[in-house]
C-alpha positions in Angstrom: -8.5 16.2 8.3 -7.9 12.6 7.5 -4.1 11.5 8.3 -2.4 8.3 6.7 0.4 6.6 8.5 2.3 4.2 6.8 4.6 1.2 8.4 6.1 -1.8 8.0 9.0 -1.7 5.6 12.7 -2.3 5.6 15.5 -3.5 4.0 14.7 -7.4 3.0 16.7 -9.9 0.8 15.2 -11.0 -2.7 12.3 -13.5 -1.9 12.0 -12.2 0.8 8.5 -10.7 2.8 7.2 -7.7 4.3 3.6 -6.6 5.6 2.9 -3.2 5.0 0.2 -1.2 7.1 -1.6 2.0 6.8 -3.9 3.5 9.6 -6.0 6.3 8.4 -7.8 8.9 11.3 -11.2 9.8 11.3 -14.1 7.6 11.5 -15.4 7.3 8.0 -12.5 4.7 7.1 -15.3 1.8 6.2 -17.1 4.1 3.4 -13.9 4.5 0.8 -12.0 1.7 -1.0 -8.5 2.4 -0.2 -4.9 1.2 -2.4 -1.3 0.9 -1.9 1.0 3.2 -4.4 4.6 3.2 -4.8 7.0 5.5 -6.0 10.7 4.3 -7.2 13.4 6.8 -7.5 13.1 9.2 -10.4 10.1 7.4 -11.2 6.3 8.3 -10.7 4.0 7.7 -8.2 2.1 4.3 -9.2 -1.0 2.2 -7.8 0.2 -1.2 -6.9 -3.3 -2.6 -5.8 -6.7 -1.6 -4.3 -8.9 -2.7 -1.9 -13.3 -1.7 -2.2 -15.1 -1.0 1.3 -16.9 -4.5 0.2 -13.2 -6.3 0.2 -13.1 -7.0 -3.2 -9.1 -6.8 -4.5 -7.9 -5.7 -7.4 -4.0 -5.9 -8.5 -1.6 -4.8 -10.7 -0.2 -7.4 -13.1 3.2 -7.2 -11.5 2.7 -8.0 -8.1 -0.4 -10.6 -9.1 0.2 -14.0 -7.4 2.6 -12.3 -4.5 1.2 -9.3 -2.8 -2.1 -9.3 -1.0 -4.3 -6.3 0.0 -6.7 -6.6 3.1 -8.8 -4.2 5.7 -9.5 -4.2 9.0 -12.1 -1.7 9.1 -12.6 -1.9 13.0 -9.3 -0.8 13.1 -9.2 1.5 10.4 -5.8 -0.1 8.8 -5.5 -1.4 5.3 -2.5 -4.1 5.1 -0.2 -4.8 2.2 1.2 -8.6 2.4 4.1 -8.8 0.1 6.0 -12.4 0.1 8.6 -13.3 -2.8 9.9 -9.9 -3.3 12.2 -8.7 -5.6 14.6 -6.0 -6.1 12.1 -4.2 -8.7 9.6 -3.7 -5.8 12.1 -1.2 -3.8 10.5 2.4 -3.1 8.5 4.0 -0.9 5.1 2.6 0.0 2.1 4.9 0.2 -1.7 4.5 1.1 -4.7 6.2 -0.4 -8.2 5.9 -1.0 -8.2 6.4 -5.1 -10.4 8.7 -7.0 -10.1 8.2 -10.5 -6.8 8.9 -11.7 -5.9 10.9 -8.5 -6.9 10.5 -4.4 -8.2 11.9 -2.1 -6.2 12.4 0.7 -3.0 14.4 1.5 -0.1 11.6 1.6 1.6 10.7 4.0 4.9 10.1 4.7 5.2 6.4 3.7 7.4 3.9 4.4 10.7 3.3 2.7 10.8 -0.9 1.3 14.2 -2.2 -0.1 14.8 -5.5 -1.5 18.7 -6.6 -1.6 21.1 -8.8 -1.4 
């Protein structure tokens, strides 16, 4: 069973950066595009940007220009770079590889972001 540990966040002022990684188990990491969710309190659970097992990026328009998705495959890790964050992007940070409007995996636990003053 495939197992998806997220790190990386904490509690960063506004404009501030974090990078984000997930490292997924198993050995079949390099066949599925992955993406990076986030869920805000008392909202749902939404896709924030995906990566393909070629590399090509896709984003949301509201973290175009600021957050950046990558893949080490040899490591079995997708990354999320975020720079110029802002109080909006606080919640907990999930990874998943997406299949259609769902995923595939079980999640994992994620990793808690907040952006304050």
């Amino acid at each position: 069973q495939v197992q998806l540990v997220e790190s990386g966040g904490g509690l960063v002022q506004p404009g501030g950066s974090l990078r984000l990684s997930c490292v997924v188990s198993g050995n079949k990491f390099s066949m599925y595009g992955m993406g990076w969710y986030r869920q805000a309190p008392g909202q749902q659970r939404e896709l924030v940007a995906t990566i393909a097992n070629d590399g090509v990026a896709n984003y949301r328009e509201f973290v175009k220009g600021r957050f950046t998705i990558s893949r080490d495959n040899a490591k079995s890790t997708v990354y999320l770079q975020m720079n110029s964050l802002e109080p909006e992007d606080t919640a907990v940070y999930y990874c998943n590889a997406p299949r259609g409007l769902g995923s595939i995996f079980s999640w994992g636990q994620g990793t808690q972001v907040t952006v304050s003053s």
